[in-house]
C-alpha positions in Angstrom: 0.0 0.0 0.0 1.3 3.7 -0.6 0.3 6.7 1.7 0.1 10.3 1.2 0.2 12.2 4.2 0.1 16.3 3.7 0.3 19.4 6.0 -2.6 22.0 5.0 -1.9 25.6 5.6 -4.8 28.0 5.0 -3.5 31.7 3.9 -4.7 35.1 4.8 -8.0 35.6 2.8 -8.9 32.4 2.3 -12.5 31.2 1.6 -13.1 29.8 5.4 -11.7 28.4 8.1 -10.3 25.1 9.0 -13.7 23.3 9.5 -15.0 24.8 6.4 -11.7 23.6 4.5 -12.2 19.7 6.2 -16.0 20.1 5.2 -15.1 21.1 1.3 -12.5 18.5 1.2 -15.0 15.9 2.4 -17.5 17.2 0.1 -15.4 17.9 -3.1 -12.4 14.8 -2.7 -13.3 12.2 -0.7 -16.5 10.7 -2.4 -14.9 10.6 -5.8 -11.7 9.0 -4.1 -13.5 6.1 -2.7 -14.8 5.0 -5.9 -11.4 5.2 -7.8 -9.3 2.0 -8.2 -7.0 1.3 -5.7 -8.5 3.3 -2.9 -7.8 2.3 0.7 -8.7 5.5 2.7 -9.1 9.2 3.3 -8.8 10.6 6.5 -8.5 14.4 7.4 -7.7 16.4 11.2 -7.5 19.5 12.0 -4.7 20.4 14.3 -5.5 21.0 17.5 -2.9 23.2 18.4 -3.2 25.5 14.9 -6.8 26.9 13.9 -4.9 27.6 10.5 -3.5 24.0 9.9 -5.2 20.7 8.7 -3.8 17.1 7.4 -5.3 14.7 5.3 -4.1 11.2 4.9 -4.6 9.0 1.4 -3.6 5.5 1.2 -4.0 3.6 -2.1 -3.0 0.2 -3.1 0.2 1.7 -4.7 1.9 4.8 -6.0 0.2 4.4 -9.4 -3.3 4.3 -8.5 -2.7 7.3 -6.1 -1.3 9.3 -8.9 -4.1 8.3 -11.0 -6.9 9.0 -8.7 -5.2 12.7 -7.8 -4.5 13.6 -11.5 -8.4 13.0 -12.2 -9.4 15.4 -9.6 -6.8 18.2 -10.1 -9.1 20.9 -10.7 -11.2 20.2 -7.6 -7.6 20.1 -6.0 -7.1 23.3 -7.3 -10.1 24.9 -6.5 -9.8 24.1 -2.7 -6.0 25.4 -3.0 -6.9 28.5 -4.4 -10.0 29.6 -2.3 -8.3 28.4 1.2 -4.8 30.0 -0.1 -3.6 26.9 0.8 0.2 26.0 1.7 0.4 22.5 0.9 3.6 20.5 2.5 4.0 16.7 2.0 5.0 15.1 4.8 4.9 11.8 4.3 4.6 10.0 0.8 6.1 6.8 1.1 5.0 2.7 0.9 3.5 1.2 4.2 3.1 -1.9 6.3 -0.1 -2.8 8.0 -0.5 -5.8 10.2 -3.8 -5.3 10.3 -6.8 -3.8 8.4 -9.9 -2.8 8.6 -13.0 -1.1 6.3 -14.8 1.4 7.0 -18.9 0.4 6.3 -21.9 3.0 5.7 -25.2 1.9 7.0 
């Protein structure tokens, strides 16, 4: 499996604040995510020590189907960069172990 872990920033003049970013992201990313191949998960926090400063995790089956998936929604990517005047660090992009895994289910 490959994960993507990134550090959010939102600028001066963005569109909203950090619970507005998480809900647009939610809204905008993660639906179309979860139906693209190789999808594992999507997971967003805000930081609780940073009103300003979010992360989101993705986790795909490899590097390929992550790359994929984010090329297909660049421009709703893009949107949500420019109206939170995003900063946008990767922190984390790398090939993982899990011992265990689980799936998330929607009544």
């Amino acid at each position: 499996m490959h994960m993507h872990i990134a550090k959010l920033t939102i600028g001066g003049g963005a569109a909203g604040d950090v619970n507005d970013l998480l809900n647009r992201i939610d809204g905008d990313l993660v639906g179309p995510y979860s139906i693209a191949e190789g999808f594992v998960g999507y997971f967003n926090v805000a930081d609780p020590s940073d009103p300003s400063i979010a992360y989101t995790v993705r986790v795909f089956a490899d590097e390929a189907t992550l790359q994929t998936a984010s090329a297909a929604l660049s421009g709703a990517q893009g949107a949500i960069v420019t109206d939170f005047a995003l900063t946008v660090d990767a922190v984390v992009a790398n090939d993982l172990s899990a011992g265990a895994a689980y799936a998330l289910t929607m009544a």
